[in-house]
N, C-alpha and C positions, 0 to 999 in steps of 0.2 A: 388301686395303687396310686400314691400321689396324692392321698385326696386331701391331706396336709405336712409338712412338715417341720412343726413346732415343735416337736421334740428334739428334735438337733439343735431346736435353740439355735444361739449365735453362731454356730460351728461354720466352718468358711464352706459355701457352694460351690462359688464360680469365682474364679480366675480372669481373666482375658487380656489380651495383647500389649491392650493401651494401659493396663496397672488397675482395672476397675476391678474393687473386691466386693462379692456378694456374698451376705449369709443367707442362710437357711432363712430366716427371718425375714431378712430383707426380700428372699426370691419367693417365697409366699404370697410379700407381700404386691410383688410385680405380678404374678398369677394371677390374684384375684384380681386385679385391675384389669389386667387384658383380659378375663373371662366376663365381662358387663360388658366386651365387646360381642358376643356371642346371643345379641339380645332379638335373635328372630326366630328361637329355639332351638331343638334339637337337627343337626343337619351336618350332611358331610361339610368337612371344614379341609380343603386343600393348601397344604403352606410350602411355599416354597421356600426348600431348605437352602440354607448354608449355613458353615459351623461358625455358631454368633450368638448371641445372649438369649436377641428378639429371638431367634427362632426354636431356641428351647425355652424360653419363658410360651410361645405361643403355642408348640405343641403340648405343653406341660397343662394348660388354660385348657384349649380343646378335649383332654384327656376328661379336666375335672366339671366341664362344660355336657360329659358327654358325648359328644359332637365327635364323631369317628376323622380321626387326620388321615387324610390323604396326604403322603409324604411323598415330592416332588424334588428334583433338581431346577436350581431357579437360572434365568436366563435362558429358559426355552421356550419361548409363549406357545410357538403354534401348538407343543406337545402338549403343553400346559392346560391350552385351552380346548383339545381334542379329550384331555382327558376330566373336565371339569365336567362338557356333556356332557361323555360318558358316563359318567357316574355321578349327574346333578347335583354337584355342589352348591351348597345353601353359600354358603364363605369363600373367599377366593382370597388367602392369607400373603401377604407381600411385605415378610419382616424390615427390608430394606430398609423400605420406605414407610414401614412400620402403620401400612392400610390393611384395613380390613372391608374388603367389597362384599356386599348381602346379594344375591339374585335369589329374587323370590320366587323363582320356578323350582327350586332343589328344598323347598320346604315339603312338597305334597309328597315326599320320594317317604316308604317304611326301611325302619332299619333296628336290627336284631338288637335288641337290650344289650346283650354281651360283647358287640362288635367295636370296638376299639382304636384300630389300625388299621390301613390299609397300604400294602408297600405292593413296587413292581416287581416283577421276575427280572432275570439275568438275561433274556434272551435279544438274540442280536437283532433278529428282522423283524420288529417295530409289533408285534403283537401285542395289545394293550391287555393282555390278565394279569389280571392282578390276585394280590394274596390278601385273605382275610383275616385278621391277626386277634382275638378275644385281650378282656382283660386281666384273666385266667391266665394267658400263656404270656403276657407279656409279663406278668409278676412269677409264673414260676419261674422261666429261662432266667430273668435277674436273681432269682434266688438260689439258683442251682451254681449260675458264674459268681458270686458272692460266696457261694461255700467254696466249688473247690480252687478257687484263686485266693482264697480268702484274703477279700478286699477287705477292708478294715478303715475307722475317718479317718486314719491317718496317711491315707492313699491318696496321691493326687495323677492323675491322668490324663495327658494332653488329647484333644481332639485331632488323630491320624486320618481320621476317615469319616465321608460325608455321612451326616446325618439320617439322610432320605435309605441309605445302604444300611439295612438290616445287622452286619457289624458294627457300624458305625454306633447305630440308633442300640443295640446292648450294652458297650459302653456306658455311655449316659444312663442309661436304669439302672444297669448294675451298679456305677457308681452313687449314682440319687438316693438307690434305696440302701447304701451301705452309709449312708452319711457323711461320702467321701468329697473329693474339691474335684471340678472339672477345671482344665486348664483350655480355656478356649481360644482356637486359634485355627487359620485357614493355608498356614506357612507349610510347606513341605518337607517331610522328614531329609529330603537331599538340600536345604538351605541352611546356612551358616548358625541365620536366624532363628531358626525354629530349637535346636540345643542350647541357645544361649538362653533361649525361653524356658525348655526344660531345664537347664542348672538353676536359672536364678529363681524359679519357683519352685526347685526339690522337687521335683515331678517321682515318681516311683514304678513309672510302667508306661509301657507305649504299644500299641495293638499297628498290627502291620498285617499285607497282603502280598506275597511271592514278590511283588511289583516293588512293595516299599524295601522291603532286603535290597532287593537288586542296585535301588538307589542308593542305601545307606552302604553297602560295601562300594560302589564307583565312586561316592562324596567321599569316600576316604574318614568319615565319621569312625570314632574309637568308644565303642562302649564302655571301655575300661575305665575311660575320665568320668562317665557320667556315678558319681561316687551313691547318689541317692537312689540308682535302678536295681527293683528288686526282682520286677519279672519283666517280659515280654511276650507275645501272645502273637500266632499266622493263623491264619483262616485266607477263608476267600480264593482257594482253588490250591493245587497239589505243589507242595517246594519238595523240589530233587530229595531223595534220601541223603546225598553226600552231603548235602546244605543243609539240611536239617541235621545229621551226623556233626558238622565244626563248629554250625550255630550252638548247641549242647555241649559239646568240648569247650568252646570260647565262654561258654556261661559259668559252666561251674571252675573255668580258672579264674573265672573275672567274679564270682561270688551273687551270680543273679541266677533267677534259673527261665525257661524259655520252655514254654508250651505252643505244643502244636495242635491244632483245632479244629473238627469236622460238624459242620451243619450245611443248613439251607434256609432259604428265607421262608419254607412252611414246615421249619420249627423255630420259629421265632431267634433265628440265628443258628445255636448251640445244638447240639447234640452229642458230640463226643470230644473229648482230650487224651491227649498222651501225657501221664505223669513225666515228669520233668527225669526223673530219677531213672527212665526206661528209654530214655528218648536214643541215647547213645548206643544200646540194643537192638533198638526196632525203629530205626528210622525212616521207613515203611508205613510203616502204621499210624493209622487215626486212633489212637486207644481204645478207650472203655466207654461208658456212655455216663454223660454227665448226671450227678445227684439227681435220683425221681425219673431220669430215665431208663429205659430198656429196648436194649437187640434181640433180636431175631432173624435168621433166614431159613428163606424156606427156597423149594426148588421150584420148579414150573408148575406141576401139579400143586402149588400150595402147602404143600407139608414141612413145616420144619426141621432141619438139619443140626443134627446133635453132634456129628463125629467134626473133631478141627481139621484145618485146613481143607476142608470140600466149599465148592462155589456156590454160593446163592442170592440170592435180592436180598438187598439189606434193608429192612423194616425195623422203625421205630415205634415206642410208643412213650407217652409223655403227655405231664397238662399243658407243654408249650404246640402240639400241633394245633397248626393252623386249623381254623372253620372250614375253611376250603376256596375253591377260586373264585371270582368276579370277575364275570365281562359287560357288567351291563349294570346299570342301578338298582333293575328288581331282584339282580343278586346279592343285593346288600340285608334283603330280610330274612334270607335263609337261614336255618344253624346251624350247626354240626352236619358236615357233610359225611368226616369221617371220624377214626376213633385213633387210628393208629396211621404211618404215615410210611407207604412206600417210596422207599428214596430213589429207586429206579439206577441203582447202584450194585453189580455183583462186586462180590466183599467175600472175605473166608476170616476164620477164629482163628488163632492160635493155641495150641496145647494149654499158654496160659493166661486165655481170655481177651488178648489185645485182637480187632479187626483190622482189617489192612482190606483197603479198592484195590480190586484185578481190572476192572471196567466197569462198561455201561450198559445195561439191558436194553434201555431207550434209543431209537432211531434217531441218532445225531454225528455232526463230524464234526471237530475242530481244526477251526485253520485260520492261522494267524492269530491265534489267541482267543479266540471267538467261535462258541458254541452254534452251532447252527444246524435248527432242528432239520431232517428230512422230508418230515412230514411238512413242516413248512412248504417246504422249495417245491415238494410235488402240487401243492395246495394250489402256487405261485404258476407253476407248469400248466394244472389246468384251466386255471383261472385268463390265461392267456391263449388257452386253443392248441395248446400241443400237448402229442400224445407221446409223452414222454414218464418215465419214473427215473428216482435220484437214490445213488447208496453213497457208502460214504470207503476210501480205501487210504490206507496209512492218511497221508496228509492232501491227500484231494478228492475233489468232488466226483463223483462219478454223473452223467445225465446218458441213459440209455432213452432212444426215441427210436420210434417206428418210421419217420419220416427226414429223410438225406438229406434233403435240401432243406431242410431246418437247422443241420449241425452249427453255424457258423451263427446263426443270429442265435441260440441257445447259448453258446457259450458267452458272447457278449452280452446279453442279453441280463442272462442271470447275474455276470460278472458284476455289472453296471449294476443291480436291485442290490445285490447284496455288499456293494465297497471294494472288490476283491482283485485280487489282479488275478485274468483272464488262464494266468498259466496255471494256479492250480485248480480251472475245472475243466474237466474232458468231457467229450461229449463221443458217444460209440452209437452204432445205427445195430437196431435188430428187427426178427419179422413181427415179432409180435411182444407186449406186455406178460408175460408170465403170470398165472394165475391160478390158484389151489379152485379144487371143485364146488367148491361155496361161494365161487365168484371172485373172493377176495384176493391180489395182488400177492403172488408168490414171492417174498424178499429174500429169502435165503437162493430162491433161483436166479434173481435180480443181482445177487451178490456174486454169484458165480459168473453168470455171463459178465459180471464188471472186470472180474480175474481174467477172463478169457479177452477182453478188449484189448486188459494192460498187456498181457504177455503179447498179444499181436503188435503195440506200441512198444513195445521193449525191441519184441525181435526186430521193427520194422525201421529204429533207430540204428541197432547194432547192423542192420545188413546194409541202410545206408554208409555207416561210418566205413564197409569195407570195399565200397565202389567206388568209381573214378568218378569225377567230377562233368556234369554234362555242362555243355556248352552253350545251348542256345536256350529259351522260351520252348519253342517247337519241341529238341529234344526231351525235356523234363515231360512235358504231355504226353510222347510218342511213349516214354518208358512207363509213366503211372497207368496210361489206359493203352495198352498195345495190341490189343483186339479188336479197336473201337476207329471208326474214320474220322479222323479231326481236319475240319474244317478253318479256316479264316476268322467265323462267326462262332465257332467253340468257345462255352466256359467251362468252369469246374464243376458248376453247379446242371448245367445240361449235359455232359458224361457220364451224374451219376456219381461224385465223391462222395468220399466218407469222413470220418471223422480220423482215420487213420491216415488216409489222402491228403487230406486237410493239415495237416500238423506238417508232414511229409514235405507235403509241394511247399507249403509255405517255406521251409527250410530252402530249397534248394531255390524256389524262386529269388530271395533274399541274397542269392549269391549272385545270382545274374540281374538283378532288379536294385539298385540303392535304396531308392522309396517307395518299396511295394506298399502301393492304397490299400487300404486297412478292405476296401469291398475289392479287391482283386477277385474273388471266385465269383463275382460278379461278370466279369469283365471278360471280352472274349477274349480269344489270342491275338488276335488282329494288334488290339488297344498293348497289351501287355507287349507286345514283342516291340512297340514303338516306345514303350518306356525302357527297353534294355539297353545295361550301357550305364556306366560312371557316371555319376552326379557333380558338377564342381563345386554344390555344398557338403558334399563329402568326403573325409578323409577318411585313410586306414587308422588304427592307434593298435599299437599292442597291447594284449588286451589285460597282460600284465600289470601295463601301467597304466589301463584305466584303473582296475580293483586298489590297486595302492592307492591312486586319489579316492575310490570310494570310500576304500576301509579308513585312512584316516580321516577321511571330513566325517565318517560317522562316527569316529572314536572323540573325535573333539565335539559333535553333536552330543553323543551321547553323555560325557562329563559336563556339558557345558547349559542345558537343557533339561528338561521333565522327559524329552522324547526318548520309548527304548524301544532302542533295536532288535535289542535281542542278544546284544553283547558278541563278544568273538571277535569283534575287527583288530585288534592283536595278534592276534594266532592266524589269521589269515594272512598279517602281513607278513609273521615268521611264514608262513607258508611260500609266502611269494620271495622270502629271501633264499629260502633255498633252490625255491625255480632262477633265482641268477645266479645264486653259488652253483650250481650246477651248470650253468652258463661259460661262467667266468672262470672260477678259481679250478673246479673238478678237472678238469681237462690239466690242467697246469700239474696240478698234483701228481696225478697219473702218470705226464710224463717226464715230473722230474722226481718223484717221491717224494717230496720236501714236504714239509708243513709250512715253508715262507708262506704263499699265496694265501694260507688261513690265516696267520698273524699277520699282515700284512693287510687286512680284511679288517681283521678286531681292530685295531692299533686307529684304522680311518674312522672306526665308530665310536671309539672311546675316549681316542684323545677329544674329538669336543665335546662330549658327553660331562666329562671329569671337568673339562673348560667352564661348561654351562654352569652344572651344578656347581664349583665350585662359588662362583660368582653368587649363581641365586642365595647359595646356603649363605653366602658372608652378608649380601646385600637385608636376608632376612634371620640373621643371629641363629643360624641351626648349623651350624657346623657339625656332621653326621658321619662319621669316619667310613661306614659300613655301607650308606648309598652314595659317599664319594667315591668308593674302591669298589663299586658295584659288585656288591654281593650280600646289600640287605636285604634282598628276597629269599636269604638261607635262613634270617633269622627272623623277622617279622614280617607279616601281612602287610603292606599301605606304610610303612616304616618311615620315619622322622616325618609323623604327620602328613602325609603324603609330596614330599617332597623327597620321595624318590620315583625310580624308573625301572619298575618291574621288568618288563619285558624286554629293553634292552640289556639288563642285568643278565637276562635269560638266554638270551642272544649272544652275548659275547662267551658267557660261559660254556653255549656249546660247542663254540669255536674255537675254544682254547682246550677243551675236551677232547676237541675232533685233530686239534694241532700237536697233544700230547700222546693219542692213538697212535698218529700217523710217525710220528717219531721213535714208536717204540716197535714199527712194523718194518724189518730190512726192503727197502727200496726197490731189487730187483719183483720182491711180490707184486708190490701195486701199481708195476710199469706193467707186469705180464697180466694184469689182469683188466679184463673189459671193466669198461665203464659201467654198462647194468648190470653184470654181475655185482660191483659193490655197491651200486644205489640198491640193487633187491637187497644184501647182506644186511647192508645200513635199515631198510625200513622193516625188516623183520626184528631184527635187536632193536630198534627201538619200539616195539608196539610190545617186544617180551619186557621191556626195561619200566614200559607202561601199564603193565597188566603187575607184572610182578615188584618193583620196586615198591608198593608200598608195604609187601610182607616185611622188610628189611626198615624202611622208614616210611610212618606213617605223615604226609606233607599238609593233609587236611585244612590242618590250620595257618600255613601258609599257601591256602586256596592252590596247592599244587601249582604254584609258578614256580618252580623249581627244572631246571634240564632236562635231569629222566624221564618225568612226566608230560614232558611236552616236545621230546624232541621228535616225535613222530610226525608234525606237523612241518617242521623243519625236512625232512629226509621223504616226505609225502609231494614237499615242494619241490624236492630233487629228482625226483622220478616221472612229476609231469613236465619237467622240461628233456629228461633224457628216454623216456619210452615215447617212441613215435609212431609204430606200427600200432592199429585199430584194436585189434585184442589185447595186446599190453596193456594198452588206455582203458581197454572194457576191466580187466581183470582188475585194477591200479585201482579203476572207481569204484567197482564194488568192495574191494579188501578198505578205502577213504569212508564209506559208508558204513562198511560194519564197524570200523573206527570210533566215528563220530556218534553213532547209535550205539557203541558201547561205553562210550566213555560220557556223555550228555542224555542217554535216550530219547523215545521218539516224539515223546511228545512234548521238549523244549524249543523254545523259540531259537534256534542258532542258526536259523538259515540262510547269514550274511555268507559264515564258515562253509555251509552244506554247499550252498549254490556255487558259493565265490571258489571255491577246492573243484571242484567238476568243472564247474567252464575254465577253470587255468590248467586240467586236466587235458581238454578237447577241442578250445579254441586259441588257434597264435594272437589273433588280432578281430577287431571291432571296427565298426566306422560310426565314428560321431560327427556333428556339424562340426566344418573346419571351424568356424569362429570360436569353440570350444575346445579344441586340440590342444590350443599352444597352454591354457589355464591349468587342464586336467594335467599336461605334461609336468606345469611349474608347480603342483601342488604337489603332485607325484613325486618329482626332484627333491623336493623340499620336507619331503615326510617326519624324517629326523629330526629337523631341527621344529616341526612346527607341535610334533610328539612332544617335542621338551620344552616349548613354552607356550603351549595355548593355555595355560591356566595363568601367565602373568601376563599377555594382551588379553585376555579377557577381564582380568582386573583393570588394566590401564584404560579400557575399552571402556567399562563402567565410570570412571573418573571423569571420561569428556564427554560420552555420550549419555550417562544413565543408565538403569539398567534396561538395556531391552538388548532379550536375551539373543537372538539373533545376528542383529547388528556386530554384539560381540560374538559369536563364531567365524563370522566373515573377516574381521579384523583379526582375530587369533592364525585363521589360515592365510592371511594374507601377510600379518605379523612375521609369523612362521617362514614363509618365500623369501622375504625378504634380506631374514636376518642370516635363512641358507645362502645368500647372494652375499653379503657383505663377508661370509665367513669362507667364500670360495676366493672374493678379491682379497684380503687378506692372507688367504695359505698362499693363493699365488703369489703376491707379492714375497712374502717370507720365502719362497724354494729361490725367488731366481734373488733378492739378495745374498743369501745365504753362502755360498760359493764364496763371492764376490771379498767376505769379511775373512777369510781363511787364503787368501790369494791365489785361486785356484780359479780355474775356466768354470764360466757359470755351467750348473747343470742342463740337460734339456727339457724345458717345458710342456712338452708334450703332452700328457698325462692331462695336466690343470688346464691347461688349454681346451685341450677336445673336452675336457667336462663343462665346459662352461658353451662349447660350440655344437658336441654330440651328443645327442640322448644317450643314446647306446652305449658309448666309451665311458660317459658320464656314471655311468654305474661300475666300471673296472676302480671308476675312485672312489666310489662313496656306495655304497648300495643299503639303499636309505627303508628304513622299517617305519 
């Protein structure tokens, strides 16, 4: 493949940033020059990629050299050069700086005539196998994405995705071998930049991964404008059904169509698509199996599965499977390892042929975005001397060990190898490793005793939440081990804790301890009981009003930045506004029946919202009728170009919702009725209003920021400030959980939402360093207003500083404080002249006063999203 091409003649190749145009002709002629670089013969040829001319002209050279490419991400030497031994690279490619290094030790290495490529796996903890890619499989995979996208030369495609990544790298073939234009560039789908690139060279397609979606809807990007886009393409791991469901709706109102895409890197990318035309059907499903390929499942036994929808291993077969794996350079002369290629995926058929993944047959958990084999970790466990095994349960690690006094450095331990934070892995003690009579490690027994730790973790939290609070160091001990003689010279770890102990006491230590040392189950009682007692680097904070400062500085991170969250920090802040409408206003309600206290609420959030926007929209010629009267989130997604404000849009409407109920409900009701009675009434109609509203209207395409759909979060906030008794809280969090797993599922990243709704659920308050208090307080104050302009101090931010992208979030949030400050001296000033011009006794200040002097009150004025 590659080995010339002159037949495209002059036809345009390559694109790139700076305007430089290549033909066919011309990149030929760059090939053969850089392949006389190739002159100490045949030999792995390692290049470190980025998406750049050199680095596909050099692996283009390598291809036609011979010379198997090792395709790397560049700016990582030690990995670079661990993986160069590894696999005695003859070449050591460095498009940069456009070097080519020879070490003549990687000449005496054999390697398989057919072998072509070789790329890494996806895996998280640093295992160097890699995949062995033919030149077989890399010209069918481009000829099978050439048929059914049918790319055409009149196709041009921006580089979305690095080269070294196996989507990335189909791109480029598939386009090369269709005679198509690369448009090369390292710009991000979420910069300004990178669409102006795509309009001004008529781009016709953009290849994207869950990650890049996620970007291009927060950028407020409108594919509608892009007049030249004919398709677009996901791979690279599973997007939501809903998401994939509006992306399809949004394509074919906007005249493109969007394919959805299943492979792996040992099938040279590609293996399956969902035709465009089914996608709104089955948005489920990875379709059919691409051109020349074929499925199969079969069940444990090996047999084949004929009848649909029954579960089995999804098995492919195709000329694009891989040779097989490499760990080592003498695995470079092997051939064909296999024929056909288990994906280690259960999958079921449809009635009418489309596949759809149920899971994964393979020992692995995800968490945090990141696959992480089992086998691994256990590999890790003994490689260090402990006799421990690992499963994996909803979203955390399970490590079961034989030995107690191990629990505490296993969970850090592991935490620390793999990146992770320490909360989600557990570690539980047992007497022994479970094991089938063949010697080998019983996992399914493994898996059960992991169920039996959690429920003992579950019930051992719920029975904590429903006991009184101990008082001393001493006490906490005398209750965990109360059979046992505790001494002076007592720790946790000479009593005998567990891994249940351990979670436990830490908790409860934390209440009597400010700075419990991280080795406290070290530490005897004697040491710990001299640490009890308030710290005067620490304060209380409510812990309400830390999550507000977190959710918004990660909502302005996340717009502002490449970094994702994981999204939600909106909905968690409706969340926290109803934990103070339920504070503030609900009681008022109750017992005057009025709706004042809800309009009276909207009216503090609106009037400067309309203020704002007014201003921005004149200072920037968009005068937008529908996100000045906040209610463009009825009519479009991201509307007047994103110069509107969904979620307060969302917010006020359900205030006025809830002000027009309340009006139509006679008075005497809602004085005689308890407060939790209608917080329960409130969260049950809203989660039917959410399950059922969209039979009635389907919002999809206005990403459900609409009331009905969201007001559960709102009314979920109002019931963890008004259930106070332990069960209420237990019951509250599990109906929040099947919530948010019904309406996101379990295996989305939202767990700013999941965490941040549970601890506003079960905790009043936090203690952070004082020197942090007064910050977290003023950004938390200031949410509102820092909501509605961190997109223009980050502009202005860029003007004096340049772009560095940080800088401008700190100035966005600090912008934001600020201009909440000038807009609170200002109202003030306006209530107490105001009187004054009508001749009448000034009003009383009150109110503006304590906001600017009380936190607390400070929210009866303004209670800030």
């Amino acid at each position: 493949m590659f080995e010339s091409f002159s037949h495209f003649h002059d036809r345009l190749a390559i694109l790139t940033e700076d305007g430089l145009r290549i033909s066919y002709e011309e990149l030929d002629q760059l090939i053969e020059e850089f392949k006389s670089r190739f002159s100490a013969g045949r030999g792995v040829a390692l290049i470190e990629c980025e998406n750049s001319l050199n680095s596909i002209v050099a692996y283009l050279s390598a291809l036609r050299a011979g010379c198997p490419a090792l395709l790397v991400a560049s700016k990582q030497p030690e990995v670079n050069q661990k993986l160069r031994t590894q696999f005695s690279a003859l070449y050591y490619v460095d498009p940069v700086a456009n070097q080519v290094t020879i070490h003549p030790s990687g000449a005496a290495i054999q390697l398989h005539p057919d072998l072509a490529v070789i790329l890494s796996t996806s895996g998280s903890t640093g295992t160097a196998k890699s995949i062995r890619l033919s030149y077989k499989a890399l010209e069918a995979n481009a000829r099978s994405i050439v048929e059914y996208l049918t790319i055409h030369a009149d196709d041009r495609a921006p580089t979305t995705l690095p080269m070294y990544y196996s989507y990335g790298l189909s791109v480029i073939n598939s386009h090369l071998l269709a005679g198509a234009t690369l448009v090369v560039t390292q710009k991000s789908v979420a910069e300004p930049e990178f669409w102006q690139l795509f309009d001004e060279n008529r781009c016709t397609s953009f290849a994207g991964v869950p990650h890049s979606y996620a970007l291009i809807e927060k950028s407020g990007v409108k594919t509608a404008d892009r007049k030249t886009l004919r398709y677009a393409t996901q791979a690279g791991g599973r997007l939501e059904p809903n998401r994939v469901k509006a992306l399809a709706e949004q394509s074919q109102k906007e005249g493109w169509q969007f394919f959805v895409m299943y492979g792996q890197t040992e099938a040279t990318a590609r293996m399956a698509y969902l035709p465009p035309d089914q996608a709104l059907a089955n948005p489920h499903c990875i379709g059919i199996p691409i051109p020349g390929g074929k499925f199969r499942l079969i069940n444990d036994q090996g047999d084949e599965i004929e009848n649909p929808d029954e579960t089995g291993e999804l098995v492919y077969t195709g000329d694009n499977v891989m040779m097989g794996y490499a760990l080592s350079a003498e695995d470079l002369s092997r051939g064909y390892d296999l024929t056909e290629l288990r994906t280690g995926d259960l999958a079921r058929r449809t009635s009418n042929g489309l596949y759809y993944i149920v899971g994964r047959k393979k020992r692995f958990v995800k968490l945090y975005g990141l696959r992480i084999s089992l086998d691994e970790v256990d590999g890790w466990l003994l490689d260090h001397g402990y006799s421990a095994v690992s499963t994996g349960r909803n979203d955390t690690l399970w490590i079961l060990t034989t030995t107690a006094t191990s629990v505490p450095l296993i969970r850090e331990s592991v935490a620390d190898w793999l990146g992770l934070p320490a909360a989600s892995i557990h570690v539980g003690v047992i007497e022994a490793i479970p094991r089938k009579a063949n010697g080998k490690i019983d996992f399914s027994e493994v898996s059960r005793l992991a169920d039996q730790e959690a429920q003992k973790l579950d019930a051992a939290i719920a029975a904590q939440a429903r006991k009184a609070p101990l008082n001393t160091v001493r006490d906490i001990f005398a209750a965990r081990f109360p059979n046992q003689e505790i001494t002076p010279g007592s720790s946790f770890v000479t009593l005998g804790g567990t891994s249940l102990d351990y979670i436990d006491m830490m908790i409860k230590l934390e209440k009597r301890i400010s700075n419990l040392p991280p080795n406290w189950y070290e530490l005897s009682l004697r040491d710990l009981e001299q640490q009890q007692g308030k710290s005067r680097f620490w304060q209380k904070i409510e812990l309400q009003i830390f999550l507000r400062c977190l959710a918004i500085s990660l909502i302005v991170i996340g717009h502002l930045t490449d970094f994702d969250y994981g999204g939600t920090g909106a909905v968690l802040l409706l969340m926290i506004a109803g934990f103070n409408f339920s504070r503030f206003q609900l009681p008022n309600i109750i017992a005057t029946g009025s709706p004042r206290p809800v309009l009276a609420l909207a009216a503090t959030i609106a009037i400067p919202t309309i203020a704002y926007l007014l201003i921005e929209q004149t200072v920037f010629h968009k005068l937008h009728l529908p996100s000045l009267l906040l209610f463009s989130n009825l009519i479009q997604a991201n509307a007047n170009q994103g110069l509107s404000y969904w979620f307060i849009e969302v917010y006020i409407q359900i205030l006025l919702i809830g002000a027009l109920a309340i009006s139509l409900i006679p008075k005497k009701y809602i004085s005689n009725t308890r407060q939790e009675t209608i917080v329960l009434g409130l969260i049950v109609l809203s989660l039917l209003l959410n399950q059922l509203g969209p039979v009635v209207w389907d919002t999809n395409l206005l990403y459900n920021r609409v009331p009905h759909m969201l007001l559960w979060f709102f009314a979920f906030g109002i019931g963890a400030q008004t259930f106070r008794d332990p069960l209420s809280k237990l019951i509250l969090s599990v109906a929040f959980l099947a919530a948010v797993e019904l309406n996101f599922g379990v295996e989305t990243p939202y767990r700013i939402l999941t965490y941040g709704g549970l601890l506003l659920i079960w905790l009043p308050w936090i203690k952070v360093p004082t020197m942090l208090k007064s910050p977290i307080s003023q950004v938390a104050s200031a949410s509102l207003f820092i909501y509605l302009s961190h997109f223009q101090f980050h502009s202005l931010s860029e003007k004096i500083f340049g772009n560095h992208t940080w800088i401008g979030v700190i100035f966005a949030l600090v912008g934001g404080a600020i201009t909440w400050k000038l807009y609170l001296v200002c109202w003030s000033h306006l209530v107490s002249i105001q009187p004054r011009r009508i001749g009448t006794k000034p009003r009383t200040q009150t109110k503006v006063t304590s906001a600017v002097e009380q936190p607390q009150e400070r929210e009866k004025v303004l209670i800030n999203k």
